[in-house]
C-alpha positions as CSV (number, residue, x, y, z in Angstrom):
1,X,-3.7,36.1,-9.6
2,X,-5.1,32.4,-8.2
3,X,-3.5,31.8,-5.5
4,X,-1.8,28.3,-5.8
5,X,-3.4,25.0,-4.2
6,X,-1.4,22.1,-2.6
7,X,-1.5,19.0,-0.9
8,X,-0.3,16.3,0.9
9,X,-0.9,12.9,1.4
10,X,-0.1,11.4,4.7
11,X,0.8,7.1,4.6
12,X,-2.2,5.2,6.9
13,X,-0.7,1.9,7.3
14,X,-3.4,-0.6,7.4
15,X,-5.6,2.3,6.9
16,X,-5.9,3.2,10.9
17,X,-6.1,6.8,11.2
18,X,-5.0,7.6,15.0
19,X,-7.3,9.6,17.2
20,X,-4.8,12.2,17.5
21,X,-3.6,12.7,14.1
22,X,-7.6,13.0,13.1
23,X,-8.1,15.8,15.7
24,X,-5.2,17.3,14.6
25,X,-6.1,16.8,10.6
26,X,-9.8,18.0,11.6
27,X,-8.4,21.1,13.5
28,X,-6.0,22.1,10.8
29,X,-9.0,22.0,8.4
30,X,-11.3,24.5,10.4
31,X,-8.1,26.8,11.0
32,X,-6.6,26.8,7.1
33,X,-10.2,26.2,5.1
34,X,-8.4,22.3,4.3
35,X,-10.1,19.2,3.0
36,X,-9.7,16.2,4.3
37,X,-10.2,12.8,1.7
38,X,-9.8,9.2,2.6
39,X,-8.5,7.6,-0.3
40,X,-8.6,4.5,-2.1
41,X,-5.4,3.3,-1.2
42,X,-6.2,4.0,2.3
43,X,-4.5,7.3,2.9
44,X,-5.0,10.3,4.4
45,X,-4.9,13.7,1.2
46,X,-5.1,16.8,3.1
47,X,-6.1,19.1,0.4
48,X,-7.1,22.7,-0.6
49,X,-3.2,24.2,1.1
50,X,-2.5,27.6,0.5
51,X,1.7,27.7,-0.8
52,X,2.2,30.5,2.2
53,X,0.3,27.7,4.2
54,X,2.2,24.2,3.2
55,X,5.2,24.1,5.8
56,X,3.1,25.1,8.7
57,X,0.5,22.4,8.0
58,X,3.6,19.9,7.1
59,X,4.9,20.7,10.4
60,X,1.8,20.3,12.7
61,X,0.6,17.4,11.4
62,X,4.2,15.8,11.7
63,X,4.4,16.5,15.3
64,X,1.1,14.4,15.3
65,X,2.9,11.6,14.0
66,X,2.0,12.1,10.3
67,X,4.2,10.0,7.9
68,X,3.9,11.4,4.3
69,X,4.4,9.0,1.6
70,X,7.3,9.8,-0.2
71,X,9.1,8.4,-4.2
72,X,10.6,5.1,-3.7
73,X,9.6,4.3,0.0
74,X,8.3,0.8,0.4
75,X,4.5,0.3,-0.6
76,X,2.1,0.6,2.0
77,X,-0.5,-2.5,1.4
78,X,-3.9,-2.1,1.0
79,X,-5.7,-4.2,3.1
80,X,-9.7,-5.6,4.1
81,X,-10.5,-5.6,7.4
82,X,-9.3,-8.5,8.1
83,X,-10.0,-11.6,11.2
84,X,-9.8,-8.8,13.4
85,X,-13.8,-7.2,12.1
86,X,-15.2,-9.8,9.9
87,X,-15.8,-13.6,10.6
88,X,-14.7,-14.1,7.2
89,X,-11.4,-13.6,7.7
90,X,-8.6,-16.4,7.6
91,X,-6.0,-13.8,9.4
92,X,-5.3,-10.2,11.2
93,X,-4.1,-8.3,8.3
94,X,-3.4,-5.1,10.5
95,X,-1.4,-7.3,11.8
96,X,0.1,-9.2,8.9
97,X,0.4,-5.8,7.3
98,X,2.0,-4.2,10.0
99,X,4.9,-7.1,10.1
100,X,5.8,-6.8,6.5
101,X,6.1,-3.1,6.6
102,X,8.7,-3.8,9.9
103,X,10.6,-6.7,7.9
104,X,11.5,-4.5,5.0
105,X,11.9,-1.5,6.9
106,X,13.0,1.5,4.7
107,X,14.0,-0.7,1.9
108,X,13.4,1.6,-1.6
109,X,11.7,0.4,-4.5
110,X,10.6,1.3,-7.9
111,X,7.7,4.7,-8.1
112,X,4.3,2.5,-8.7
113,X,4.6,-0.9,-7.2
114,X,1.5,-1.5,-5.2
115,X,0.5,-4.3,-2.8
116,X,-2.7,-5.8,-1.2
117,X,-3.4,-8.3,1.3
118,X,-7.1,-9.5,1.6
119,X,-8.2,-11.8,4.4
120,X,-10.0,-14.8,2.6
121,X,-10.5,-15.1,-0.9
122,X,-13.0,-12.3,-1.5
123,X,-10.5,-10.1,-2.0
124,X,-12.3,-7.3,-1.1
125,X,-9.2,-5.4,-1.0
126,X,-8.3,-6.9,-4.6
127,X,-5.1,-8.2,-4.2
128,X,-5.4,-9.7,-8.1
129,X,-5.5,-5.7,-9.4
130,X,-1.8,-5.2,-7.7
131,X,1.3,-5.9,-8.8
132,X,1.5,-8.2,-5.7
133,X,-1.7,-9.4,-4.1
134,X,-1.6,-11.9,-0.8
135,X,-4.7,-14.4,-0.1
136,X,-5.2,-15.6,3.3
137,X,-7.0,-19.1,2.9
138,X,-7.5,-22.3,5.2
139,X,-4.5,-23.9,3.8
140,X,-2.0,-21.1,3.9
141,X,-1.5,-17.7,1.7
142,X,-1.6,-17.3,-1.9
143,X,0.8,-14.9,-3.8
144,X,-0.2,-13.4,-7.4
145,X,2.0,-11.2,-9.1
146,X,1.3,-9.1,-12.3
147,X,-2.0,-7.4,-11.4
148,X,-3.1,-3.9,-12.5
149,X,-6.2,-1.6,-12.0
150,X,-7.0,1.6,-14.4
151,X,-8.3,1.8,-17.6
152,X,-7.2,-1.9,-19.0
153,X,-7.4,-4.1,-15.8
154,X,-4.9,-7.3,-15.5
155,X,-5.7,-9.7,-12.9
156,X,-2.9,-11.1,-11.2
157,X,-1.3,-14.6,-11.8
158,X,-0.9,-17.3,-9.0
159,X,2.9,-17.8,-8.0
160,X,2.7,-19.5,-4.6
161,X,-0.2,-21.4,-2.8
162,X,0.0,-22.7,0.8
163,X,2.9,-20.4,2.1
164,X,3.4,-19.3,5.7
165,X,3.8,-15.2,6.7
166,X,7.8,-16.5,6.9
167,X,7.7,-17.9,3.7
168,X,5.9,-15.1,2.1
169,X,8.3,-12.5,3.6
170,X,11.2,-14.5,1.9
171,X,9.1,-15.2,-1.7
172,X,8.9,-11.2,-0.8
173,X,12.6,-10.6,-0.7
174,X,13.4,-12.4,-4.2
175,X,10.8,-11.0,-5.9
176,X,11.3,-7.7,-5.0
177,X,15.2,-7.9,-5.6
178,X,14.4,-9.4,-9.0
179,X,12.2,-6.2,-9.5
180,X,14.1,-3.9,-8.1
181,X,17.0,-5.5,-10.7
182,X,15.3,-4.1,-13.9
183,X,16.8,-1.1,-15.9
184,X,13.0,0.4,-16.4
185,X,12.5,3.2,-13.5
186,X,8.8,2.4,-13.6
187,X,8.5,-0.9,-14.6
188,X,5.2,-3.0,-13.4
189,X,5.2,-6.3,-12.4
190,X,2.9,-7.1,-15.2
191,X,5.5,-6.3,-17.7
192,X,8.1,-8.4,-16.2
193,X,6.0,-11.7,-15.3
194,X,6.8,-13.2,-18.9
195,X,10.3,-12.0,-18.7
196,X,12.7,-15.2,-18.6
197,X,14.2,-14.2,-15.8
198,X,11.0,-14.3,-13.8
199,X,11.5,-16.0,-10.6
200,X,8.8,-18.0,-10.1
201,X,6.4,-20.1,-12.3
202,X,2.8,-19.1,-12.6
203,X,0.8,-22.0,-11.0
């Protein structure tokens, strides 16, 4: 009988991985045969668990600090590197990234919304393939709404140019109420920028 296989996928916000939780993640591998992928949306997937095995890696890597992503918690951004390693860019999006995930705190939303912050505009981190990107430029950020990646690609649409992180957080808050507001469980953005109801025009 094949023994059954799990994993786990522990949240990297801004895609840091501490030194501890790595020793701990590369420690756990040698001891339980694991593999250990970075993913593209800048997580941790501890792979290759044994069932008997699961709690007991759960567990250890907790106690490291893990945080494992969970239904309905609020999206984790996917950012570039930011001001803080390339000369490119306009702002620290650890930072930036780190703030919005403290100003909406443990506020739920619908499975599959996904958000990106890139530091200038070469979105390396492609904000315009999310359902909300933000574009750090000389003149302020940039919000598009409506992106997707996968098979048929959308690119975003512009909703806000020239916003501050304040007024960002609070263009945030009303678009992800009006969101959150839809019957659909899964609904994308993309779906819902043409909707009447939308509350913001495309620039």
């Amino acid at each position: 009988m094949k023994n059954t296989r799990l994993s786990l996928s522990v949240r990297l916000p801004a895609g840091y991985l501490p030194p501890r939780l790595a020793a701990v993640a590369a420690e756990l591998a040698e001891r339980f045969s694991l593999r250990l992928y970075l993913q593209a949306a800048q997580d941790l997937r501890v792979a290759e668990i044994c069932e008997e095995d699961f709690e007991t890696v759960k567990s250890i890597l907790a106690e490291a600090g893990a945080e494992f992503a969970r239904k309905g918690s609020f999206p984790k951004p996917r950012i570039c590197s930011g001001s803080r390693y390339c000369r490119r860019g306009q702002v620290d999006t650890e930072a930036f990234s780190t703030a919005l995930l403290e100003h909406f705190g443990d506020r739920g939303v619908k499975p599959k919304l996904k958000l990106a912050i890139a530091g200038c505009p070469r979105n390396c981190s492609n904000p315009k393939l999310a359902d909300i990107g933000i574009v750090a430029g000389v003149h302020g950020f940039e919000v598009y709404a409506g992106g997707r990646a996968g098979a048929n690609p959308v690119a975003g649409q512009k909703i806000a140019a020239g916003l501050s992180q304040h007024e960002v957080f609070t263009l945030l808050e009303t678009l992800l109420a009006f969101h959150n507001g839809r019957m659909e469980k899964r609904v994308r953005m993309y779906q819902l920028i043409e909707d009447e109801g939308f509350p913001f025009p495309v620039l």
